[in-house]
N, C-alpha and C positions, 0 to 999 in steps of 0.2 A: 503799191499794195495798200488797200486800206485795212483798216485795225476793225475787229470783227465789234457790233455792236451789241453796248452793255443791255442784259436783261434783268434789270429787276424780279430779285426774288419776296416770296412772301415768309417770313417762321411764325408759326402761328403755335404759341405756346399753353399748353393746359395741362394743369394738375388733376392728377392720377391716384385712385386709389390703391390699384393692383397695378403694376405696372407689367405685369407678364401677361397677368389676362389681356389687357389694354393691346398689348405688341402680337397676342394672338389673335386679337378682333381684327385690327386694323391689318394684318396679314393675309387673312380670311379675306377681305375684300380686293385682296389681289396687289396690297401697296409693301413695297423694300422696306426694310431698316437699314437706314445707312452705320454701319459698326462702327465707323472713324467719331460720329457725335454719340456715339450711343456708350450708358456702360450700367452699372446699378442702379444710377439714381433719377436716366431717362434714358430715353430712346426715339433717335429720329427718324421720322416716317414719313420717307418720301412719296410724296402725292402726285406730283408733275417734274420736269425739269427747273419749276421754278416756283413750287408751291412743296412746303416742308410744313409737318406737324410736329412742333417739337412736346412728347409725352413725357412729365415732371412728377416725380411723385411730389405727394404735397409736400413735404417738408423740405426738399430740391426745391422746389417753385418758390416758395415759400423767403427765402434766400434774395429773392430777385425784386420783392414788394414789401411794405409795410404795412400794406391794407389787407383786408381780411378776407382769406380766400372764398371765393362764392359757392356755396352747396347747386352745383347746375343743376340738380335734381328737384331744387325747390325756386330755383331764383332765374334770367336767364338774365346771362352778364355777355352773350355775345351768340352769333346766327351766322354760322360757315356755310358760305354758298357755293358749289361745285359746279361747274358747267359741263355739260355731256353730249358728245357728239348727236345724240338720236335720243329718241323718245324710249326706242329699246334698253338703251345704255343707262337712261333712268334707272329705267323698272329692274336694271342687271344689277347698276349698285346697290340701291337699295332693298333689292331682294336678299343681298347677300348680307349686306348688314343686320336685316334681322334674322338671318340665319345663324349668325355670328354672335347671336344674343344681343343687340340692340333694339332698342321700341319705336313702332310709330309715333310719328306725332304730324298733327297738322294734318290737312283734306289734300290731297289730291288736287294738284290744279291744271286742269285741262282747258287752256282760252285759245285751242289750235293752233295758234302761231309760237306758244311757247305751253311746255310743261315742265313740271314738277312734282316731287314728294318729299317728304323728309324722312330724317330717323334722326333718335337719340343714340350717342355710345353709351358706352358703360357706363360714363359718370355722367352721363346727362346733356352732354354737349350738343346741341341741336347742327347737326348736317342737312342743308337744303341741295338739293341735287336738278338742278332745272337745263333742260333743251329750251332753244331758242331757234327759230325758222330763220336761215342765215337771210332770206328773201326778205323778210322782217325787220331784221334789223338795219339793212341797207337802204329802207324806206320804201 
């Protein structure tokens, strides 16, 4: 019998203004809270089997650095890239995102072999969401 192999996961952590609004945006695009990490002061927001957003109000985050937490609405301190099965699945998540009260940002990038669009969340946090032609990347 072999022993099943490890997957690296990602937590990708960001400070939250509203942490309720925040856990109803990211809900709105179709993603779990996992309750066991979740409780007042954040909430984990499972993205993939192996991609977790962990949402911190700022003074929880706050906790974890000494440095001064970034305004992503004025600064950009990081650019989360999402992979999507289809060009559809783009235009589905990001459609719902700014349905959900997040902003565009960024052009559209159509180079056929791969697409993309972004959105900002609530606090700013830039989400890139790009298809890639699997034919493409095999060479």
């Amino acid at each position: 019998m072999t022993s099943p192999t490890y997957q690296q996961m990602i937590f990708v952590n960001l400070p939250v203004s509203d942490l309720a609004a925040s856990k109803k945006f990211f809900t709105e695009l179709g993603y779990t809270i996992n309750p066991q990490f979740s409780d007042d002061n954040a909430a984990s927001i499972v993205i993939s089997d192996s991609i977790v957003a962990m949402l911190l109000t700022k003074a929880f985050y706050a906790t974890f650095t000494s440095k001064e937490i970034a305004d992503a609405t004025k600064t950009s301190e990081v650019l989360i890239a999402l992979s999507a099965e289809t060009r559809e699945k783009v235009d589905e998540l990001v459609d719902k995102a700014l349905a959900a009260g997040g902003s565009p940002t960024g052009q559209t990038q159509d180079l056929g072999f791969m697409y993309g669009r972004s959105f900002d969340d609530l606090d700013g946090h830039t989400w890139e969401v790009v298809w890639m032609d699997p034919a493409a990347v095999q060479g």
